[in-house]
N, C-alpha and C positions, 0 to 999 in steps of 0.2 A: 417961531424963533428958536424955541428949545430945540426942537427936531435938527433945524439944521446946525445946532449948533454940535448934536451931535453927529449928525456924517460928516460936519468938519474934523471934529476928534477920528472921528472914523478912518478917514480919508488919509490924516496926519499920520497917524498910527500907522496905517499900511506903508506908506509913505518911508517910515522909518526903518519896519522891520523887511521891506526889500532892496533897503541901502546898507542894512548892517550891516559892517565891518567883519571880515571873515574869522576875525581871531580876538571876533568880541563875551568870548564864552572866560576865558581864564588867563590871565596874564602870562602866565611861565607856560605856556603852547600854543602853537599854530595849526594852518594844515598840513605843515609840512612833519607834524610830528605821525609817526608812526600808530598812533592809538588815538586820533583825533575826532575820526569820524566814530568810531562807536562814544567818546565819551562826552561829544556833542548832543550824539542821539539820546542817549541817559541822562543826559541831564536836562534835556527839554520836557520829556516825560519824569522828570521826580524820581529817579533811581537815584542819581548818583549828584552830589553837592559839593561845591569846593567850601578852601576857607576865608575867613572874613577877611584877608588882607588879598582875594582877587585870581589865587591861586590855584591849581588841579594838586599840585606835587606828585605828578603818575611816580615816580621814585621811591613814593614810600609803601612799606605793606601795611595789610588790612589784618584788623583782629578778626579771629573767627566769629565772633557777635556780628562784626560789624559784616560782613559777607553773607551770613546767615540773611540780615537786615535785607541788604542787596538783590540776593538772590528773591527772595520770598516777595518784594517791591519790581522788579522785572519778571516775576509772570504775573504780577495780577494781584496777588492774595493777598493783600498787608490789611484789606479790610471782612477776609472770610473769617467762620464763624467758627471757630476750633474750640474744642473741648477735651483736647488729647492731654493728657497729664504727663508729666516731665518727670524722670526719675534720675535726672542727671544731679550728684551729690553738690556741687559748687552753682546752681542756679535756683535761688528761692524767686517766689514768686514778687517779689517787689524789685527786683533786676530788671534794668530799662529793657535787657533783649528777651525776657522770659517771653510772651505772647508771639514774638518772632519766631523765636526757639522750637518753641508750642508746635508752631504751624511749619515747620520746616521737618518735625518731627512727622506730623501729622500726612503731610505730603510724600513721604519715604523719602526723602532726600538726604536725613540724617538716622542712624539707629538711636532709639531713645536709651538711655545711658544707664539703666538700672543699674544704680549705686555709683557709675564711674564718674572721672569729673567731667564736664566740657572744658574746661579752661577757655573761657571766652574772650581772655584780654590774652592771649597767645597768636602770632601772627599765622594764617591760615596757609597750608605748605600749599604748591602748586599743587600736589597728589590729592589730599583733602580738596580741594576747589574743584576738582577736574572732576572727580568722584561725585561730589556732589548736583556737577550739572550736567552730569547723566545718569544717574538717578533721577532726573527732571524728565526723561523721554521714555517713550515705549521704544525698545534698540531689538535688532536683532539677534537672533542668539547665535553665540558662534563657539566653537570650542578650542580647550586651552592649547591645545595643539597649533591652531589658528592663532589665538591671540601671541603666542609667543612666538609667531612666525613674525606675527604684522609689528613686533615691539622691537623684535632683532635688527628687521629691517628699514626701522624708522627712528631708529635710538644707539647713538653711540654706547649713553649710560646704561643701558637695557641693563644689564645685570646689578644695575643697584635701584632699580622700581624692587618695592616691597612686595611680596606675596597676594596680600589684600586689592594691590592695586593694580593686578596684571590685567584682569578685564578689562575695566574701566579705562584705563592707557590706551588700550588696542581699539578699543567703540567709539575714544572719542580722536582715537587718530582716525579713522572708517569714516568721523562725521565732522573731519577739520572744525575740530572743537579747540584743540590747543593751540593757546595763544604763543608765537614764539616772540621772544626779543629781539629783537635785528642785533645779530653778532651770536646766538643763542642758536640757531639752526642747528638741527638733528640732534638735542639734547632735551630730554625730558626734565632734570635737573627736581626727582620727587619734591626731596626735602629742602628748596629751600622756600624764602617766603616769596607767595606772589605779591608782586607789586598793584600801585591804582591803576597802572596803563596795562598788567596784562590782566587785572581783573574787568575790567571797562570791557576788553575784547570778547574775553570767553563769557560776558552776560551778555552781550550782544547776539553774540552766536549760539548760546542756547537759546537765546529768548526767538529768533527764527526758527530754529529748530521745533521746540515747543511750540510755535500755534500751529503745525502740520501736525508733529508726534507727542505730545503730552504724557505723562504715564498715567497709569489710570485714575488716581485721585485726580490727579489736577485737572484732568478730562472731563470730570464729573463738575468743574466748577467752574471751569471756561468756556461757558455757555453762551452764543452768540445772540447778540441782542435783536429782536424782532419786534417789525412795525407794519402797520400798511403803509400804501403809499403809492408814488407815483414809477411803476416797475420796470427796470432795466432788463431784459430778460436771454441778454449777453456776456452776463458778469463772470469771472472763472472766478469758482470757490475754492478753493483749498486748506481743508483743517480750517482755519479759523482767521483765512487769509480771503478777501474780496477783492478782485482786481479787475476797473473797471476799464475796456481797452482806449486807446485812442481812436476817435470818429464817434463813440457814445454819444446819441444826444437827449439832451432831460432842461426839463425848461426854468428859466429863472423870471422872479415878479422886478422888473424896476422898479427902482425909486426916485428914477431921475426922468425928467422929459427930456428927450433927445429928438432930433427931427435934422432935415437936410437943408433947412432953410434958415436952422437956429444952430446947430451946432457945428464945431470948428475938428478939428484932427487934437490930437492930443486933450479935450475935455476927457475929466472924470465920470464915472458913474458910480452908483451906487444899487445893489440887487439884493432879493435874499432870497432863499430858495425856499419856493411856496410850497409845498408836498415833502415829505418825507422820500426820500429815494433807496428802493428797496430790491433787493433780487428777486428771481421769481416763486423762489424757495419765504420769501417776505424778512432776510435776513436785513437788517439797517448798514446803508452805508453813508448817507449825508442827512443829515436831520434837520426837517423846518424848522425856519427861520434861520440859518446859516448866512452869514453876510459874504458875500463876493463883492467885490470891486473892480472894475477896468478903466480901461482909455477908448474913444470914440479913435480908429486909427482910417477910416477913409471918409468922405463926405461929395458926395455928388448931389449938383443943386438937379431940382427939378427945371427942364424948359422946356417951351414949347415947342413943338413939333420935332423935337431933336431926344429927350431923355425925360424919362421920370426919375423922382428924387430915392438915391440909395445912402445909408447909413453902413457901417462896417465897426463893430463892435468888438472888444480883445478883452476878454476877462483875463483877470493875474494875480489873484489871491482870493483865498479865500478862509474863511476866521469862522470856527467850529463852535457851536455854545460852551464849552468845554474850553475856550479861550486859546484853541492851537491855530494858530496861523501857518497856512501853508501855500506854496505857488500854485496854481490850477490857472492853467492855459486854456480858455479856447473860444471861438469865435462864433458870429451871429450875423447874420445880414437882416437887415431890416429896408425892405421894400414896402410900396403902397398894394394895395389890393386892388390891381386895375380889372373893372369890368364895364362890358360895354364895348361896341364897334367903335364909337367917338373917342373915347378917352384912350382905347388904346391904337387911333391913329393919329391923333393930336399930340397925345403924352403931355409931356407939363406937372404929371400930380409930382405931389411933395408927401414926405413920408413923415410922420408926427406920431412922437408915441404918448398914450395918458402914463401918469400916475398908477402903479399897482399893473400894466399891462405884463403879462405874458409874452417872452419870449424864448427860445429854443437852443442852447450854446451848442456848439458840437467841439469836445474835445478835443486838443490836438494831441493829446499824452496820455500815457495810463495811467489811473490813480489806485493805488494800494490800499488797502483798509483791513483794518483790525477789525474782524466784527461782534468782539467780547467788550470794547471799550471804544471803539469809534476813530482809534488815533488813527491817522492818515500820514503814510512813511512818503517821503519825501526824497 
């Protein structure tokens, strides 16, 4: 009874979160807002937080603490193991962003501040932001001759970016790093503050960046997680990116009995995936015991002398131990196993599956995977 009372939760749940309401993340934006889709994506992963009254407020700016925060929580590290000492004059070590700080330090993202202040509660300019999240990459090198070629050409205000900030302007125009405003086009605009919607964008867009180009700290820590298991061995890797194509097939345990003579078009099922699914390098990219979910979407009865009994199965979610639910399309036919001259000129069998049976899904989409942390981009 317990059991099923959770794949009714189960079921309800899925239920829920592939009916959600598209503009159920924050009250004051939609999809139609220009910065919606990165700060959807942040915020499912625990990067970015609205406030208690339902809001995003992409309109306001970010203190440099609280960016530091962001940045360092979109590659990964809020939980590595830093011992870098801080020499910035205005941050002691009982400041809620000190260990952020630490490690942002530690990453080469910021120069550690011997003696200078950080001012942490100052809002962080587009130039410091932009700066910052390339310093996040290994970039190629280009010289200043270049860089003020690519700055002239892509910046009305080019002559008022700072000295400091000419490379980094030019690397992260080369890697559509900058985030513009809609109405903001061709204006770099250093100093003023960035706002939540253009910092939503440009974590977004390092943080892709970064699982291909890392710079080399963070290279050292972004180490992709490894298992046995059941091996895919068509997966494309990249950096620290697993993409698994459409037509992949890798097998899943039901939990449901399903059959041609019991079951209807639109039943539920319930699955979990039995083996760990792993590239052939043995990188992880779905981990046992992972719950899937579908619809039973054809049913053919067995009769005699005319058909044996077929089942058509349509997986469409699936829920990560890590509690990320995501859509995962794909399909399974389940036929009998006819052998023998008799049975298969008679026909008639029916197709019945146990408890715990083994079947085979074959994707219809390709699925993306993190393989430092397992998230599955969508």
């Amino acid at each position: 009874m317990f059991k099923k009372l959770l794949k009714g939760l189960f079921v309800l749940c899925a239920l829920i979160v592939m009916n959600a309401p598209a503009n159920a993340f924050y009250t004051d934006m939609d999809e139609s807002h220009w910065c919606y889709q990165s700060v959807k994506f942040l915020t499912e992963i625990g990067v970015l937080v609205g406030y208690p009254d339902g809001t995003y407020k992409p309109d306001i700016p970010v203190s440099r603490a609280e960016f530091a925060s962001m940045v360092i929580k979109s590659l990964g590290q809020e939980n590595a193991n830093i011992t870098q000492p801080i020499d910035y004059a205005d941050i002691e070590p009982d400041f809620w962003g000190y260990n952020i700080i630490q490690k942002a330090v530690y990453f080469d993202l910021i120069p550690n501040g011997k003696g200078q202040n950080f001012r942490p509660y100052d809002p962080v300019t587009r130039a410091e932001a932009i700066s910052i999240a390339v310093n996040a990459l290994t970039t190629s090198q280009i010289s200043e001759q270049r860089a003020q070629n690519i700055i002239s050409k892509s910046y009305e205000d080019y002559t008022q970016l700072p000295a400091w900030f000419m490379m980094a302007a030019a690397k992260s125009q080369l890697l559509d790093l900058d985030p513009i405003i809609p109405g903001h086009e061709g204006k770099m605009e250093p100093n003023r503050p960035m706002n939540r919607a253009e910092v939503a964008v440009l974590l977004y867009k390092m943080m892709q960046e970064a699982k291909l180009n890392p710079n080399a700290k963070l290279a050292e820590n972004m180490q992709k997680r490894t298992a046995d298991g059941y091996i895919l061995d068509n997966v494309r890797v990249q950096g620290s990116i697993g993409v698994i194509p459409a037509g992949a097939i890798f097998p899943i345990k039901l939990e449901s009995v399903l059959g041609s003579a019991i079951s209807s078009a639109t039943d539920v099922y319930t699955a979990k995936v039995p083996n760990n699914i792993v590239t052939k390098e043995r990188y992880l990219l779905v981990s046992e015991g992972s719950d899937l979910k579908g619809q039973v979407k054809y049913v053919q009865r067995g009769k005699l002398f005319k058909q044996n009994g077929e089942v058509i199965i349509k997986n469409e979610l699936l829920v990560t131990p890590n509690d990320q639910a995501v859509m995962l399309y794909g399909v399974a036919t389940l036929d009998p196993e006819v052998k023998g001259f008799w049975r298969k000129l008679f026909k008639g069998k029916q197709v019945l599956t146990t408890n715990g049976q083994i079947v085979n899904i074959r994707l219809l989409g390709p699925l993306k995977i993190d393989l430092t942390n397992g998230y599955i981009y969508e």
